[in-house]
C-alpha positions in Angstrom: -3.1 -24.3 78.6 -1.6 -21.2 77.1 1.1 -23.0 75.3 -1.9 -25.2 73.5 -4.1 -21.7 72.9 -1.3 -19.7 70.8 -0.5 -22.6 68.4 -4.0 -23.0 68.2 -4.8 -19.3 67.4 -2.1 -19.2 64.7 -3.8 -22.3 62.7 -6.8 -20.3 63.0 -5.4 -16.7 61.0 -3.2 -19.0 59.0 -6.4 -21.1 57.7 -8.6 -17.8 57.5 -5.3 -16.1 55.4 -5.5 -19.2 52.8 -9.2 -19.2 52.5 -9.4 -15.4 52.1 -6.4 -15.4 49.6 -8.4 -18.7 47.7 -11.7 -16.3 47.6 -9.3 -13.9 46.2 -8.1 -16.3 43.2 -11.5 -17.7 42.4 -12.8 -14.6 42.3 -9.9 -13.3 40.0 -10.5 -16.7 37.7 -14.2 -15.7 37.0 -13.4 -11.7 36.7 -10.9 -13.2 33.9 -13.6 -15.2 32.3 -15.9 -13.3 32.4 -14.0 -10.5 30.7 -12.7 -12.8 27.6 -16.6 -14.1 27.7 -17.3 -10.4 27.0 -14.6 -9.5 24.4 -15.6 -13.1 23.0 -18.9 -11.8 22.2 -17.8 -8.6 20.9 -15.8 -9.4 18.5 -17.9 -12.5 17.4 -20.6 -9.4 16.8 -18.4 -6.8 15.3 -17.5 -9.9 12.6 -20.7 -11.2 12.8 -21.7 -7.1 11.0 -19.0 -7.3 9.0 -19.9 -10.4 7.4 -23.7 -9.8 6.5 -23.5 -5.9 6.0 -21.6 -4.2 2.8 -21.5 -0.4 2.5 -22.3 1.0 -1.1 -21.5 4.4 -2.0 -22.1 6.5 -4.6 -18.9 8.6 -5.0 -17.8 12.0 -6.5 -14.8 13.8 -6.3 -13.4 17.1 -7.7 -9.9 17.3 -7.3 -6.9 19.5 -8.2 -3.1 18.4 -9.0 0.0 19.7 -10.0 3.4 19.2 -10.7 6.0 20.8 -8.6 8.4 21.6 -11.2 5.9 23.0 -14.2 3.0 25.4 -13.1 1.7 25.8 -16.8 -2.0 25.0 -17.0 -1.6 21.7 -19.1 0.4 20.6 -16.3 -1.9 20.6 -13.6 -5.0 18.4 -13.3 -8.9 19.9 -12.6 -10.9 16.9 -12.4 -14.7 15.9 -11.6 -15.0 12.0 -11.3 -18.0 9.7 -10.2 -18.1 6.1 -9.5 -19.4 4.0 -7.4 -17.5 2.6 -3.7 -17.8 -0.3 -1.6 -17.1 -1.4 2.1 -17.0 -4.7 3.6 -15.6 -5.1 7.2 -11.9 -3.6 6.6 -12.2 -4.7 3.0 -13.0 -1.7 0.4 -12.5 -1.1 -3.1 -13.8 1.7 -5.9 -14.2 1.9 -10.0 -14.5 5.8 -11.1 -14.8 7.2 -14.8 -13.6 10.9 -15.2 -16.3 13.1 -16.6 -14.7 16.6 -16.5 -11.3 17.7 -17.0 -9.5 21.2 -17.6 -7.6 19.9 -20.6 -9.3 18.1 -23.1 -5.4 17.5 -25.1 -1.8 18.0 -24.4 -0.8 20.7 -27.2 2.4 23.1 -28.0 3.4 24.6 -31.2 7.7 24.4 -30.1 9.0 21.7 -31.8 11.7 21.5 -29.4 9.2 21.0 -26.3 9.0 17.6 -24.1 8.4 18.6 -20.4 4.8 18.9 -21.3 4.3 15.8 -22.5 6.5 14.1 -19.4 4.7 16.5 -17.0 1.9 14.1 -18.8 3.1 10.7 -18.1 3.7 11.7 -14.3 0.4 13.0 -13.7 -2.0 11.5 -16.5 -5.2 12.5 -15.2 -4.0 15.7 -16.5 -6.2 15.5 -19.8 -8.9 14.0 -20.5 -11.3 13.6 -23.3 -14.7 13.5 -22.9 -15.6 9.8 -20.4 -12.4 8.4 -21.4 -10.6 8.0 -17.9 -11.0 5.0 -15.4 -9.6 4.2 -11.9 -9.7 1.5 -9.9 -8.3 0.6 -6.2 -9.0 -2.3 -4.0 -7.1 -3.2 -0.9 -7.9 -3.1 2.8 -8.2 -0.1 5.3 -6.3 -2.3 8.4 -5.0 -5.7 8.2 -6.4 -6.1 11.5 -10.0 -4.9 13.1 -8.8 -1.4 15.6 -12.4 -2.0 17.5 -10.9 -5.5 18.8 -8.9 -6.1 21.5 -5.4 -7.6 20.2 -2.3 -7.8 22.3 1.3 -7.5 21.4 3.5 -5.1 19.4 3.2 -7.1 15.8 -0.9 -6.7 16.4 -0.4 -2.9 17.4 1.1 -1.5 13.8 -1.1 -4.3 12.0 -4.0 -2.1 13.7 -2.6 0.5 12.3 -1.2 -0.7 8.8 -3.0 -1.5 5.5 -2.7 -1.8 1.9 -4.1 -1.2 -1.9 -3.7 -2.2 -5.2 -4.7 0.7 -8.1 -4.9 0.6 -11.7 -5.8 4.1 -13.6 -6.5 4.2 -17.5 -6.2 7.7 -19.1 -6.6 8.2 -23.1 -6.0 11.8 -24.5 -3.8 13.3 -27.7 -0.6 14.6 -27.6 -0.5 17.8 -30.4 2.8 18.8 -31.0 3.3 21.7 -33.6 0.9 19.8 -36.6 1.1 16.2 -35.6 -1.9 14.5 -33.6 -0.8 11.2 -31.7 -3.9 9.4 -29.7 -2.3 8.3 -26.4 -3.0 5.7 -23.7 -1.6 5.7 -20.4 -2.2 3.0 -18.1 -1.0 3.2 -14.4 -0.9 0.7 -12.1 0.9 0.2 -8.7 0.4 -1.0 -5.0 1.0 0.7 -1.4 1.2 0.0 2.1 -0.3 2.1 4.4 0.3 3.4 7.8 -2.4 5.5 10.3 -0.5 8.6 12.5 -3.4 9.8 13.0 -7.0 8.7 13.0 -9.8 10.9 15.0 -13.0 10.7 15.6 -14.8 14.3 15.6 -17.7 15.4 18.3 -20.6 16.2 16.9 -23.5 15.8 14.3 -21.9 14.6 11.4 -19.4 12.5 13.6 -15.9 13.3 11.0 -13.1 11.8 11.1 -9.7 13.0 10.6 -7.3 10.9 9.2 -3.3 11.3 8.6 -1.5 8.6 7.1 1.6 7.4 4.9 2.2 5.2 2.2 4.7 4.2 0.1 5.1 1.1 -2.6 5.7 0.8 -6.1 4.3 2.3 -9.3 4.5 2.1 -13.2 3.4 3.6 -16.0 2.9 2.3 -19.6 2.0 3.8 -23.0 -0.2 2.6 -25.7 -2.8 3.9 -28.2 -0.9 4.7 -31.3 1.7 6.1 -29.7 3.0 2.6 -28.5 2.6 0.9 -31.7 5.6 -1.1 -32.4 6.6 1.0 -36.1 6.6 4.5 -34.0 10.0 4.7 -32.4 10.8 7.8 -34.4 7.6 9.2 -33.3 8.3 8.6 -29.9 11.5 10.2 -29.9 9.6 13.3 -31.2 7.5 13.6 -28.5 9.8 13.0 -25.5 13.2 11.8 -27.0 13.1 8.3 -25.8 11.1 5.5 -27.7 10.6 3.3 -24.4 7.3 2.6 -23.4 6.9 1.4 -20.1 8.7 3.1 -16.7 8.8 1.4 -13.2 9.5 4.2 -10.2 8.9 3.8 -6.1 6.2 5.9 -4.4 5.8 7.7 -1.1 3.9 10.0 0.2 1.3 11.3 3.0 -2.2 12.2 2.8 -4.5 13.7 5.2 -8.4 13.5 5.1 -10.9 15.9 6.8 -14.5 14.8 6.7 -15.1 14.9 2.7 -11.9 17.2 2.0 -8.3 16.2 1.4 -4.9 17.1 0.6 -1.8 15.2 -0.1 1.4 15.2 -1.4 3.0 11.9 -3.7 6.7 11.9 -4.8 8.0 9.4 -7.0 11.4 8.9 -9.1 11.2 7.8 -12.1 14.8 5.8 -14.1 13.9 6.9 -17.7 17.2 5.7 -19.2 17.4 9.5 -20.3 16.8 12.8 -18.9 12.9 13.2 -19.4 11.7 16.6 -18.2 9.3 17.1 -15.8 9.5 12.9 -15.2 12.2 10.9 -14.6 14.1 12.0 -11.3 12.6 13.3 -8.2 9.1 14.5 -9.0 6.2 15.7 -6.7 2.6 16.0 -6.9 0.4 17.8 -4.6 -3.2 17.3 -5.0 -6.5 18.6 -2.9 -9.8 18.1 -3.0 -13.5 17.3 -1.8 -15.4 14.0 -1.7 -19.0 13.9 -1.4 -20.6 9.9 -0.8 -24.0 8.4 -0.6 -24.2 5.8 1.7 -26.1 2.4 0.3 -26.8 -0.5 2.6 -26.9 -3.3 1.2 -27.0 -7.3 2.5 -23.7 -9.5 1.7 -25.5 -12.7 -0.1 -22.6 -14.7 0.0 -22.2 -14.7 3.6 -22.9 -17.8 5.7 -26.3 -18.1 6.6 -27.5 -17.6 10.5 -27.6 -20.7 12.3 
């Protein structure tokens, strides 16, 4: 009797083992489900926002620059701006006119001077007469959504990375000694960008603090009568070489707190020749304050709800 009890107990915990351990597995199957059912639904909402809401804003900025290497006041940029900004999703892009700026011309009486006018063509919005400077960037903040949940080292630095595209327009005259030249400079470029740092801060006004770096390519090309064909000599006065257009790499970081920012750009710049205070290693350092007002508006292009 006993030898027909033990073999029959140990069917009995072996049976109860596998039904417990199938509980288990079922129960872990539906947890599962249950928790891609929920990311499911929060990222179909998060897109579902993104798609019918874009963010309008009404943008002003007064900003500082200057050049490292030349701290002369036609060298360094004071500038108000105003413009307008949008958002969609990740997606954002901006136009802005300049309507103040500390120097109204470029303008020496030294024959002999050029690091002015270089100093210039590095950092063009420099001078400015009257509403006669644009900018505009469009790119994305992320190339992937950081509120959804991705997997995987490739998704992590896409979370993380972004991109723009920037074109700037500045018109102003170059004076040197008792000829005026009207000058154009158009600036155009694109950068990749990467988050170190991106913070949400407690309280009312719910800041954010945000470190990044970038780097990418950038150009610069002149125009306005200073880039008509006939004026090579005239060129030459201004800053001894009679090209007109001047292809560098960029780099640099740029941290934003709240409305306020501060960041430093480096490029280097082949001129062919020595152009002082531009070709070579050159720095800008720029801070500032940005103050936005927020428009909702609805997307109208976006597919209507079902």
């Amino acid at each position: 009797m006993i030898k027909l009890f033990i073999p029959f107990t140990l069917g009995v915990i072996l049976c109860t083992q596998a039904y417990a351990q199938s509980s288990n597995d079922t129960k872990d199957v539906k947890d599962k489900a249950k928790k891609e059912k929920i990311v499911s639904a929060k990222n179909k909402a998060i897109k579902k926002t993104n798609d019918s809401l874009v963010n309008i804003l009404l943008e002003t900025d007064i900003g500082f620059a200057s050049s490292a290497n030349d701290s002369r006041k036609e060298s360094n940029a004071g500038t108000g701006t105003i413009g307008l900004k949008f958002e969609h999703g990740l997606f954002f892009g901006s136009a802005n006119f300049t309507v103040y700026s500390t120097n109204e011309e470029i303008l020496t009486s030294d024959t002999l001077e050029t690091k002015l006018f270089g100093s210039n063509l590095l950092l063009p919005k420099n001078s400015s007469g009257s509403i006669s400077n644009f900018s505009g960037v469009i790119g994305f903040k992320r190339f992937l959504d950081p509120r959804k949940d991705y997997q995987g080292p490739i998704q992590w630095i896409l979370r993380r990375a972004g991109g723009y595209a920037y074109t700037n327009l500045n018109n102003t005259n170059w004076t040197k000694d008792t000829i005026t030249t009207p000058v154009s400079v158009v600036s155009f470029g694109g950068n990749f960008t990467f988050d170190i740092l991106n913070l949400e801060l407690n309280g009312k006004n719910k800041d954010n603090i945000r470190l990044y770096t970038y780097i990418g390519y950038t150009a610069r090309r002149l125009g306005g009568d200073y880039g008509i064909n006939e004026n090579d000599e005239l060129r030459e006065y201004y800053l001894n070489t009679d090209k007109r257009g001047f292809n560098s790499l960029e780099w640099g970081v740029k941290l934003e707190i709240g409305k306020f920012y501060g960041q430093v750009n480096m490029t280097s710049f082949n001129a062919g020749k020595n152009l002082p205070g531009f070709s070579g290693f050159q720095s800008i350092i720029s801070m500032g304050v940005k103050a936005d007002l927020n428009l909702n508006a609805k997307n109208l292009l976006a597919k209507p709800k079902n």
